[in-house]
MIDRENFI-918945 format. One record per residue: x, y, z of N, C-alpha, C in turn; residue in one letter; residue number from 1. Coordinates in steps of 0.1 Angstrom, whole numbers, padded with zeros to 4 digits. Layout:
+-------+-------+-------+-------+-------+-------+-------+-------+-------+------+------+
!   nxx !   nyy !   nzz !  caxx !  cayy !  cazz !   cxx !   cyy !   czz ! resn ! resi !
+-------+-------+-------+-------+-------+-------+-------+-------+-------+------+------+
!     X !     Y !     Z !     X !     Y !     Z !     X !     Y !     Z !    A !  NUM !
...
+-------+-------+-------+-------+-------+-------+-------+-------+-------+------+------+
//
This chain:
+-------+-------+-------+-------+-------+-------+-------+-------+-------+------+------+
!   nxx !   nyy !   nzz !  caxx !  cayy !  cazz !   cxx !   cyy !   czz ! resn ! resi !
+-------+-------+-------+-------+-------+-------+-------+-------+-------+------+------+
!  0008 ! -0012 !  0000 !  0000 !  0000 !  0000 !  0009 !  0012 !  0000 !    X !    1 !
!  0022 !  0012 !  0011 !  0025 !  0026 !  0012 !  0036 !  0028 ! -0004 !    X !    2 !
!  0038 !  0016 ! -0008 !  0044 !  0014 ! -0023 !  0036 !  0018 ! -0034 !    X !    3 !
!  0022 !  0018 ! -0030 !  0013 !  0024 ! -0043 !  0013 !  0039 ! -0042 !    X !    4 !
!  0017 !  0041 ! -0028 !  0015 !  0056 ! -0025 !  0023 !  0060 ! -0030 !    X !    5 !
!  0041 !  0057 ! -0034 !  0047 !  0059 ! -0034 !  0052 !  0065 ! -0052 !    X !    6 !
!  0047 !  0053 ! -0058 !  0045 !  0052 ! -0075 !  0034 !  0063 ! -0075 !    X !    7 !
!  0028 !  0063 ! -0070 !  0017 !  0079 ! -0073 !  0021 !  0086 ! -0075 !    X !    8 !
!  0027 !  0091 ! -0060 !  0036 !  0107 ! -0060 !  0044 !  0106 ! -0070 !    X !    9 !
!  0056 !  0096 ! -0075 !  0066 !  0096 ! -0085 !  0057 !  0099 ! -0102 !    X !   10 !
!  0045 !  0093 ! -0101 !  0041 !  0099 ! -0112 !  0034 !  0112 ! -0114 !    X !   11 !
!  0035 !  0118 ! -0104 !  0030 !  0133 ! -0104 !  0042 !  0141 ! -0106 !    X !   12 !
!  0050 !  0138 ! -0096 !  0065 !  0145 ! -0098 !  0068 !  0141 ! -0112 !    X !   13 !
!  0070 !  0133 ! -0122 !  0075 !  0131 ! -0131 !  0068 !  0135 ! -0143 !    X !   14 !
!  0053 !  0137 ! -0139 !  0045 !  0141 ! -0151 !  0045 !  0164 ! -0149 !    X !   15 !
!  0046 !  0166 ! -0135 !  0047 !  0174 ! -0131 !  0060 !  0186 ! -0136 !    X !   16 !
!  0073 !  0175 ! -0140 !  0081 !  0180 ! -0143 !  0084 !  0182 ! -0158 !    X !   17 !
!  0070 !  0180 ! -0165 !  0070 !  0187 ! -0178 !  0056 !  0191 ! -0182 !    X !   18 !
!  0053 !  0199 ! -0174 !  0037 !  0205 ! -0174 !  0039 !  0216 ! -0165 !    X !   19 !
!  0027 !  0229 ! -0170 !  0028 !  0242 ! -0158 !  0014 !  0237 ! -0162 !    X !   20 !
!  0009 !  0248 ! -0156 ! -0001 !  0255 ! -0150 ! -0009 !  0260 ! -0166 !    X !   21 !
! -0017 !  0252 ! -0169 ! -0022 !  0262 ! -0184 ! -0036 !  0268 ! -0176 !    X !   22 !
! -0037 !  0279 ! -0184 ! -0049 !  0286 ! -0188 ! -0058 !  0278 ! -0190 !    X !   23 !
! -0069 !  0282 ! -0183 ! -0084 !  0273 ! -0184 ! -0089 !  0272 ! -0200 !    X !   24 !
! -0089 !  0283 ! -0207 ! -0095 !  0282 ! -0219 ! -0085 !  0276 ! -0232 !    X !   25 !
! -0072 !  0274 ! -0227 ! -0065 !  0269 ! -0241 ! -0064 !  0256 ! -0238 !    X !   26 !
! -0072 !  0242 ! -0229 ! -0067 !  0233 ! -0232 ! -0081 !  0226 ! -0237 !    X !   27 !
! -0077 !  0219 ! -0245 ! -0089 !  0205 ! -0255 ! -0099 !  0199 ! -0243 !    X !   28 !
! -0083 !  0192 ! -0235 ! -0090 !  0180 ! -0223 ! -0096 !  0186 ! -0214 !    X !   29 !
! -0102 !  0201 ! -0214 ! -0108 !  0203 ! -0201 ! -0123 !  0195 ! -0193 !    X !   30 !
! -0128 !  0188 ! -0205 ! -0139 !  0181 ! -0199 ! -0136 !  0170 ! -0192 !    X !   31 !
! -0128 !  0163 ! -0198 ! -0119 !  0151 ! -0187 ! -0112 !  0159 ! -0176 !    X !   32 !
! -0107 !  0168 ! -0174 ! -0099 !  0175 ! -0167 ! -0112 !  0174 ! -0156 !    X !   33 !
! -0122 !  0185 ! -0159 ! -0133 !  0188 ! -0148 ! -0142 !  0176 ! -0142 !    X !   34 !
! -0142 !  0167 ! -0145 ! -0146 !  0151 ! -0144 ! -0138 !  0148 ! -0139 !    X !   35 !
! -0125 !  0151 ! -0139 ! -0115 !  0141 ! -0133 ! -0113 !  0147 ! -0118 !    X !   36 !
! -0116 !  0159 ! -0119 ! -0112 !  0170 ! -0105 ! -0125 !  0168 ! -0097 !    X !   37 !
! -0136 !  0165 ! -0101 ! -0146 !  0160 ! -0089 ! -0147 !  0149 ! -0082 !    X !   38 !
! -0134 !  0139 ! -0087 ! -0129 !  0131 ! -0075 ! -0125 !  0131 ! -0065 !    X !   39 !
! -0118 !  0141 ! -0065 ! -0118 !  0147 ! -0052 ! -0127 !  0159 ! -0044 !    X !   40 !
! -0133 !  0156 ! -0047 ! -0146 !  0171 ! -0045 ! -0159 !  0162 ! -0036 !    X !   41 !
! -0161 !  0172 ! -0026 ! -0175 !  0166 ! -0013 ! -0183 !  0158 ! -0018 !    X !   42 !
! -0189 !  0157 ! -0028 ! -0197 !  0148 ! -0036 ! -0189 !  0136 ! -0037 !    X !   43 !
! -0176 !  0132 ! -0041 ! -0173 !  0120 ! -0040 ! -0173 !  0113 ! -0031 !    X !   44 !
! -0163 !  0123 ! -0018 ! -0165 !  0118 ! -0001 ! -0176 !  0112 !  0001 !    X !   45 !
! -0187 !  0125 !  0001 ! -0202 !  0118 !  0004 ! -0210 !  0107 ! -0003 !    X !   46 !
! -0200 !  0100 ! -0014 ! -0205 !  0091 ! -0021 ! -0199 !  0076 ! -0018 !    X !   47 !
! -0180 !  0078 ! -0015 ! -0177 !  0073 ! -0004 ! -0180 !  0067 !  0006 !    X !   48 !
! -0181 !  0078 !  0014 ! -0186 !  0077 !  0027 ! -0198 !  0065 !  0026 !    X !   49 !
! -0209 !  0071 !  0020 ! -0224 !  0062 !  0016 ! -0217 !  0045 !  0014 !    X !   50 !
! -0212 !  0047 !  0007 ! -0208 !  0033 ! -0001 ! -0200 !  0025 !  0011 !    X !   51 !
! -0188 !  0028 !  0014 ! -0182 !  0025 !  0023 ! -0190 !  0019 !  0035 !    X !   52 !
! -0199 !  0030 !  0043 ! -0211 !  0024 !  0052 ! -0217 !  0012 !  0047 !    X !   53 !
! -0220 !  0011 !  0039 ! -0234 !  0000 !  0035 ! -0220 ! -0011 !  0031 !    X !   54 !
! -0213 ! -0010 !  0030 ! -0203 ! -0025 !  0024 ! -0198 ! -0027 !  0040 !    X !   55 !
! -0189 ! -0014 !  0045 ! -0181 ! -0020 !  0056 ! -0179 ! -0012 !  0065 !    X !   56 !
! -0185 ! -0010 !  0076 ! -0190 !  0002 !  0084 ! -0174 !  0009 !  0087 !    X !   57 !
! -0162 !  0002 !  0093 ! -0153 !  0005 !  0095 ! -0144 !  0017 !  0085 !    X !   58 !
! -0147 !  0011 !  0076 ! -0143 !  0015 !  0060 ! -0148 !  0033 !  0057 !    X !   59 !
! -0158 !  0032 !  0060 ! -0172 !  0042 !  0057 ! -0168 !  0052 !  0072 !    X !   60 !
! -0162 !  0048 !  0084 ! -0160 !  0057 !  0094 ! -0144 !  0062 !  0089 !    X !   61 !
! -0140 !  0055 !  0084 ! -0126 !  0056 !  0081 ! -0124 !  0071 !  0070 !    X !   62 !
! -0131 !  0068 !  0061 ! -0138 !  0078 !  0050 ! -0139 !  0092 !  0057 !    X !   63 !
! -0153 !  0091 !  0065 ! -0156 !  0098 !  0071 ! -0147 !  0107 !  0079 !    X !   64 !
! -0139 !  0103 !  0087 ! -0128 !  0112 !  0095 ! -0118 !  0116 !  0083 !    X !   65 !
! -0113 !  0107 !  0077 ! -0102 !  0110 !  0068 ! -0109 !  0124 !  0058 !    X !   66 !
! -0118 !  0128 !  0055 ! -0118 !  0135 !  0045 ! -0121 !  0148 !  0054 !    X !   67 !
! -0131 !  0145 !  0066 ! -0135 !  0158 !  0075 ! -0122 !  0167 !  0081 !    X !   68 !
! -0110 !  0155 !  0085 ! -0101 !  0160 !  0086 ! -0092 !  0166 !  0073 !    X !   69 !
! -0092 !  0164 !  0064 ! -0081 !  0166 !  0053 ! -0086 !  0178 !  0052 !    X !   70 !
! -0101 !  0181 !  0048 ! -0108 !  0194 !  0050 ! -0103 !  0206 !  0054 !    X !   71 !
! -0107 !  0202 !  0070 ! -0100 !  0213 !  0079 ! -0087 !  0219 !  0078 !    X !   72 !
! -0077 !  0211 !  0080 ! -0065 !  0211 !  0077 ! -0065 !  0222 !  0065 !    X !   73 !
! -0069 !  0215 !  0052 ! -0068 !  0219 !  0041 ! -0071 !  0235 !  0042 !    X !   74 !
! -0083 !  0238 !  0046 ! -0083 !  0247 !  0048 ! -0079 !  0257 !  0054 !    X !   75 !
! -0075 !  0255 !  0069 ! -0067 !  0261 !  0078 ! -0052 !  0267 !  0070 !    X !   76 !
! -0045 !  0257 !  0062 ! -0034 !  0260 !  0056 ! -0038 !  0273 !  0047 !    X !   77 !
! -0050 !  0269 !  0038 ! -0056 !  0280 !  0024 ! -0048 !  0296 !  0030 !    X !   78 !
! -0059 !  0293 !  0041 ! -0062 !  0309 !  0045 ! -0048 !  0312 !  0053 !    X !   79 !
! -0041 !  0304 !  0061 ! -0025 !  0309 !  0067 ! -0015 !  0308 !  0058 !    X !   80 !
! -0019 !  0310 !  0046 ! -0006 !  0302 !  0036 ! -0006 !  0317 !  0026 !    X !   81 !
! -0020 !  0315 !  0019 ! -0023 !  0324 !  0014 ! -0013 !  0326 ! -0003 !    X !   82 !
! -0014 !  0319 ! -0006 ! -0009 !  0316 ! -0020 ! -0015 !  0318 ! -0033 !    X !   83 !
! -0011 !  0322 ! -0041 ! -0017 !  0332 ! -0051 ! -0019 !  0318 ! -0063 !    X !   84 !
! -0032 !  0318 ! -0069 ! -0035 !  0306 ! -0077 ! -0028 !  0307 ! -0092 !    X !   85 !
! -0026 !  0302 ! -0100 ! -0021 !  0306 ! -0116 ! -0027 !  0309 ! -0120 !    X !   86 !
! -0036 !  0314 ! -0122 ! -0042 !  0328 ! -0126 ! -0046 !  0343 ! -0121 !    X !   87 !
! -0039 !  0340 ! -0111 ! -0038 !  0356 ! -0107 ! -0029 !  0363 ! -0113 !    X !   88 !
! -0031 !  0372 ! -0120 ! -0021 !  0384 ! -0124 ! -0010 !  0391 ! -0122 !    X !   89 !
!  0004 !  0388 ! -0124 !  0014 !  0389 ! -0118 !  0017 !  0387 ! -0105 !    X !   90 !
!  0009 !  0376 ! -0100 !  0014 !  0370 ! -0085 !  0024 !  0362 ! -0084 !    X !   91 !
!  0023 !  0354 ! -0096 !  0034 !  0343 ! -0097 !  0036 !  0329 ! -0090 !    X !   92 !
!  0026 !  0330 ! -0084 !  0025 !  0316 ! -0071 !  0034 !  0324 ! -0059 !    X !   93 !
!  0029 !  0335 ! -0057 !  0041 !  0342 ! -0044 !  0027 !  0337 ! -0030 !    X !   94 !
!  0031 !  0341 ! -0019 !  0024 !  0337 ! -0010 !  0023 !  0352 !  0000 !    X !   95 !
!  0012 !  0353 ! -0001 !  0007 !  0369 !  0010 !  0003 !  0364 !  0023 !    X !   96 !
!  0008 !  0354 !  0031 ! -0001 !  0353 !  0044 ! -0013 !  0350 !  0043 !    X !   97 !
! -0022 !  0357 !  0058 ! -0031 !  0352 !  0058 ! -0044 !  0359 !  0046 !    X !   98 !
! -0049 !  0351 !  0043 ! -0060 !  0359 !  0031 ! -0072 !  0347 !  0033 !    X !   99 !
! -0082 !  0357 !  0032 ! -0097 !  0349 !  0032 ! -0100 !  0351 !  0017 !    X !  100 !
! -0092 !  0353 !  0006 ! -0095 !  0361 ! -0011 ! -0094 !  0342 ! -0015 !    X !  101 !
! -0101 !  0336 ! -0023 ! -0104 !  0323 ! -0026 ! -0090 !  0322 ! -0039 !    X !  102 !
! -0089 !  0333 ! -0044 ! -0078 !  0336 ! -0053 ! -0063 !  0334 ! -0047 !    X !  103 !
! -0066 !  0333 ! -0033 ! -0048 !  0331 ! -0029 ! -0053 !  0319 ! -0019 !    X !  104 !
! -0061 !  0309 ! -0021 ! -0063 !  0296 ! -0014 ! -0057 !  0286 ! -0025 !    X !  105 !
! -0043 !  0291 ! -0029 ! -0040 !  0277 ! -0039 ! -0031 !  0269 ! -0031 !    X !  106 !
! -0022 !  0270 ! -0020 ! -0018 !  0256 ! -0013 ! -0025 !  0252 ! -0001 !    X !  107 !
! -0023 !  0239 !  0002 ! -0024 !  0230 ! -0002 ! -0035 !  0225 ! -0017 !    X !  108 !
! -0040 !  0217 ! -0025 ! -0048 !  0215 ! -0032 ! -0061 !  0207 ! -0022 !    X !  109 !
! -0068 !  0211 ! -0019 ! -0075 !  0208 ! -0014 ! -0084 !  0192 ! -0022 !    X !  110 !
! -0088 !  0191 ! -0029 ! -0093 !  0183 ! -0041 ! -0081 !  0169 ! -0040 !    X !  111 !
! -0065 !  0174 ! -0042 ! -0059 !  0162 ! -0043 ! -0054 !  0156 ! -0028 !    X !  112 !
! -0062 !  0165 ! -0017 ! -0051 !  0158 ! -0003 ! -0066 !  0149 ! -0003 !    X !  113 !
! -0079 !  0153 ! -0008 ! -0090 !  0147 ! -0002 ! -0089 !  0132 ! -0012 !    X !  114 !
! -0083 !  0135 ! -0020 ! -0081 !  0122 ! -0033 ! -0072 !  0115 ! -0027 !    X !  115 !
! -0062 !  0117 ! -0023 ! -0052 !  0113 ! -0013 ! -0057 !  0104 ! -0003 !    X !  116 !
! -0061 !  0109 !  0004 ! -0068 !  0109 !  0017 ! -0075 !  0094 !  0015 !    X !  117 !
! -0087 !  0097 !  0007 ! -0094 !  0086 !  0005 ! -0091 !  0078 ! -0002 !    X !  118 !
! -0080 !  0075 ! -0014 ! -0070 !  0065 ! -0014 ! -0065 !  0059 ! -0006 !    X !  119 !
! -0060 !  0063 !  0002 ! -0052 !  0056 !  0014 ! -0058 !  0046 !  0021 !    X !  120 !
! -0071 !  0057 !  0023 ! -0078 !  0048 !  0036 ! -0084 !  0034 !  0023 !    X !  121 !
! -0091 !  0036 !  0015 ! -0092 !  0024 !  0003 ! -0082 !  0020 !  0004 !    X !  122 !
! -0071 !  0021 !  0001 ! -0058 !  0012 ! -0004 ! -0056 !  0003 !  0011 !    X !  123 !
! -0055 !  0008 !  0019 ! -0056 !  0003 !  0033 ! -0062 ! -0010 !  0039 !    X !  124 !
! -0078 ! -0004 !  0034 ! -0089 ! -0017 !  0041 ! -0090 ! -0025 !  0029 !    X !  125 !
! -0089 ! -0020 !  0014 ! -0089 ! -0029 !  0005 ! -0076 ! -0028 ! -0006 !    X !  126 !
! -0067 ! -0035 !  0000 ! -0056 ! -0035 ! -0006 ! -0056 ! -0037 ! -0027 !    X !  127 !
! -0066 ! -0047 ! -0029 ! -0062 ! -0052 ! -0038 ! -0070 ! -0039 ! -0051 !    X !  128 !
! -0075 ! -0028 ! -0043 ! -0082 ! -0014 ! -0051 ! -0068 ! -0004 ! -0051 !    X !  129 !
! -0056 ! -0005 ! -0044 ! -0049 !  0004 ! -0039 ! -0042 !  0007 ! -0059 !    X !  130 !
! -0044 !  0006 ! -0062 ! -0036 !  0011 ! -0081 ! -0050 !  0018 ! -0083 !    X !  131 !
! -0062 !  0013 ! -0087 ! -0068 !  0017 ! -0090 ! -0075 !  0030 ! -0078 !    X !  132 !
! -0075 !  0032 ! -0068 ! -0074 !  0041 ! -0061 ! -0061 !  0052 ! -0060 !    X !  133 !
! -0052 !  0052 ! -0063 ! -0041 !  0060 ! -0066 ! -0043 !  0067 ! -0078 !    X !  134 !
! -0043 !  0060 ! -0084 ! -0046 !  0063 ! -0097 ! -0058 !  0074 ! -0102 !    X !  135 !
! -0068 !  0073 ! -0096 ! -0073 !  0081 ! -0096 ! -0071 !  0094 ! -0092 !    X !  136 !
! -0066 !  0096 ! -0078 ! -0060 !  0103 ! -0066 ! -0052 !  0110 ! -0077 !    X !  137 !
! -0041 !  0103 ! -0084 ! -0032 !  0117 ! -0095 ! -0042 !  0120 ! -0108 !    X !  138 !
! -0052 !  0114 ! -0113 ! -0059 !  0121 ! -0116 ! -0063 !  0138 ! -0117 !    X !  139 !
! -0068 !  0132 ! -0102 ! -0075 !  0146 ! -0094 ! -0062 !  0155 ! -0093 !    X !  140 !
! -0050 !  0154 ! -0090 ! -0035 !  0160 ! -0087 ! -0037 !  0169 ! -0102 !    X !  141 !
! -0032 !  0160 ! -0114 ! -0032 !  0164 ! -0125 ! -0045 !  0174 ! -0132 !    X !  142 !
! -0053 !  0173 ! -0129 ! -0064 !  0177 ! -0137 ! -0063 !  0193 ! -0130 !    X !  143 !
! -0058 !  0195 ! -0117 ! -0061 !  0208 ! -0108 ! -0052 !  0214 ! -0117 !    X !  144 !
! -0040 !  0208 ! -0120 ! -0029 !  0217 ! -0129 ! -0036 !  0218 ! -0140 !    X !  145 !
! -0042 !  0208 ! -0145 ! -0048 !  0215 ! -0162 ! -0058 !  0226 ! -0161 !    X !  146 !
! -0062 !  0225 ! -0153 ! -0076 !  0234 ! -0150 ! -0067 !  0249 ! -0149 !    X !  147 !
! -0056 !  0246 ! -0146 ! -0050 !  0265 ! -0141 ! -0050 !  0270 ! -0125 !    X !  148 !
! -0057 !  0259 ! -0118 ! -0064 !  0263 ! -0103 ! -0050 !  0258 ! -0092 !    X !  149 !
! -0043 !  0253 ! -0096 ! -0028 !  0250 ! -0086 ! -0017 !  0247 ! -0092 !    X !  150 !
! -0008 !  0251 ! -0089 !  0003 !  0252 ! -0093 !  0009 !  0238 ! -0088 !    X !  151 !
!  0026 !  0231 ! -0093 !  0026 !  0217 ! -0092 !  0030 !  0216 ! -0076 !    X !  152 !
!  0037 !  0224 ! -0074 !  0035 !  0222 ! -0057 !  0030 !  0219 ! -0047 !    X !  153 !
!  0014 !  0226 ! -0054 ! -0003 !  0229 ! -0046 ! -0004 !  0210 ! -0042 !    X !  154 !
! -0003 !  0207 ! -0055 ! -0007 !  0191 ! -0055 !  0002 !  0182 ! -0051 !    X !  155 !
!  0012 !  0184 ! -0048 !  0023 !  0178 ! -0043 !  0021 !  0177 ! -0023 !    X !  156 !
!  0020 !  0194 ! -0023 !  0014 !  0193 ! -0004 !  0005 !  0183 ! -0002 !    X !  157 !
! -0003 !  0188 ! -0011 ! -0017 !  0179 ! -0010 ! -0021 !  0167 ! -0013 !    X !  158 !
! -0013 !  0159 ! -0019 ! -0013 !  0146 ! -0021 ! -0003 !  0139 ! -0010 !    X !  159 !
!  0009 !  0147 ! -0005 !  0015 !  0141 !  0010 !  0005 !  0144 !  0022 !    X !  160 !
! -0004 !  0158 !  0023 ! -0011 !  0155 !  0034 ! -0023 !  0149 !  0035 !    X !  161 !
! -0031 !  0144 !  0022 ! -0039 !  0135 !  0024 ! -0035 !  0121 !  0028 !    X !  162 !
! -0023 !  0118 !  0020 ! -0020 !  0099 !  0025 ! -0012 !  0104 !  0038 !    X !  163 !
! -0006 !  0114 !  0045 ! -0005 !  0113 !  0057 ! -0016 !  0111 !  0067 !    X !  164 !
! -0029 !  0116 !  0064 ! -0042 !  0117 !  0070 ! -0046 !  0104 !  0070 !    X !  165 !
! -0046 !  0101 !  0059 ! -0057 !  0087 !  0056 ! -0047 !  0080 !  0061 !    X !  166 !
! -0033 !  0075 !  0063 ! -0029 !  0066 !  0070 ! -0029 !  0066 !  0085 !    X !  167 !
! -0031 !  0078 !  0092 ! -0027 !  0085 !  0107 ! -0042 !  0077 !  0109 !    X !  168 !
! -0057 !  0085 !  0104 ! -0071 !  0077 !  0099 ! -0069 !  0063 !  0105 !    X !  169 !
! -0066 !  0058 !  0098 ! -0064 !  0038 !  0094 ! -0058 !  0036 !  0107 !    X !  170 !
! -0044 !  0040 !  0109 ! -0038 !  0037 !  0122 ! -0043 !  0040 !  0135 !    X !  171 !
! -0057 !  0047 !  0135 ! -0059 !  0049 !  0145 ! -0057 !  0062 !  0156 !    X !  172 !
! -0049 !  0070 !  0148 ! -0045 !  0081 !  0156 ! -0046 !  0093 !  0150 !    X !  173 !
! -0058 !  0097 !  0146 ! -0066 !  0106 !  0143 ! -0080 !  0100 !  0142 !    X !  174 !
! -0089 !  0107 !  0151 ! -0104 !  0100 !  0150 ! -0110 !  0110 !  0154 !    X !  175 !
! -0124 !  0120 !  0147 ! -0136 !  0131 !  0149 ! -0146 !  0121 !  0155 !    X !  176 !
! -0150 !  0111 !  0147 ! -0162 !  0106 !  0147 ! -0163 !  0093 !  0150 !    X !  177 !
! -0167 !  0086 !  0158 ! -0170 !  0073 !  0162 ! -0186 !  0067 !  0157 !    X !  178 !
! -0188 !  0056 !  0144 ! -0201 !  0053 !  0146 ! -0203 !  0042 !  0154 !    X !  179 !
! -0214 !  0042 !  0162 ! -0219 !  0037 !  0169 ! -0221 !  0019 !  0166 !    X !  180 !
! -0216 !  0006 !  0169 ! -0215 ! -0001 !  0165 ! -0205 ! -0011 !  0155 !    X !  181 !
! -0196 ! -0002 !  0155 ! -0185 ! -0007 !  0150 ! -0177 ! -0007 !  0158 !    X !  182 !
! -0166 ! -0025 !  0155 ! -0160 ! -0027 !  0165 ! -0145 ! -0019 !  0165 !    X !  183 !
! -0143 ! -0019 !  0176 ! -0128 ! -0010 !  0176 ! -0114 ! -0021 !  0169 !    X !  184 !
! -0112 ! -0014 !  0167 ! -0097 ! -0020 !  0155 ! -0087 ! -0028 !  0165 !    X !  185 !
! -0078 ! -0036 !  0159 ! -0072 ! -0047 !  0170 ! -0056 ! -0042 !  0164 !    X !  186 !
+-------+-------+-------+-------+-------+-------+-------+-------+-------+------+------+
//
């Protein structure tokens, strides 16, 4: 598992290192791009989450913390980080502190720590999904750079602090939410 995590990041860094940041309007793939970025987006969690419950309650609480937390985090960084998105206008990816401007919430990627995140914990309880769960996860990494909305960095944070989350998650030592009836982990 932490080997699939591992081939991920290397293929983000490697695909990373000959790709910027394009303009929303000059690329072909942006419909697979925007399809591909709502993998990581609340709608998937919440779809997740659903699925996960009804198959394997553990699984589905696992979901649950891992993305509520990647969340917060994620955002707590946005707004203390304050990093100017690729398309802001001579910003350059510079970083102003704190800002509540949605235009300087580009690190972490919020979309690829949650794709992360919920990789992990997938790759984790069900090992034999962990490619096809990764894989997706750089998807979501990649598509944020096509879109223009993060810079390769953005998705770089954000794909280490999701599978840091979802494995802290899985291990046990990170937990919001306890459901009721599930047995505790051995």
């Amino acid at each position: 598992m932490r080997r699939a995590a591992c081939v991920a990041i290397t293929v983000i860094l490697a695909i990373m290192a000959c790709c910027q940041p394009a303009a929303a309007s000059e690329d072909l793939g942006l419909g697979l791009a925007s399809a591909a970025t709502q993998l990581g987006g609340a709608g998937a969690a919440a779809v997740a989450f659903l699925v996960g419950m009804a198959s394997d309650p553990a699984l589905g609480e696992d979901l649950l913390n891992a993305t509520v937390i990647t969340g917060a985090l994620v955002g707590v960084g946005k707004v203390l980080l304050g990093r100017a998105r690729p398309f802001v206008p001579g910003a350059d990816g510079g970083f102003t502190g704190f800002s509540l401007d949605d235009a300087y919430h580009s690190m972490p990627s919020g979309h690829t720590a949650n794709a992360f995140a919920m990789a992990t914990v997938l790759a984790r309880h069900r090992p034999r999904w962990a490619p096809a769960a990764y894989l997706a996860a750089v998807a979501v990494g990649l598509s944020r750079i096509a879109l223009g909305v993060h810079w390769p960095s953005d998705v770089m944070v954000g794909a280490t602090l999701g599978t840091l989350i979802g494995s802290a998650v899985v291990d046990g030592r990170l937990c919001l939410f306890e459901i009721d009836g599930i047995a505790p982990r051995i």
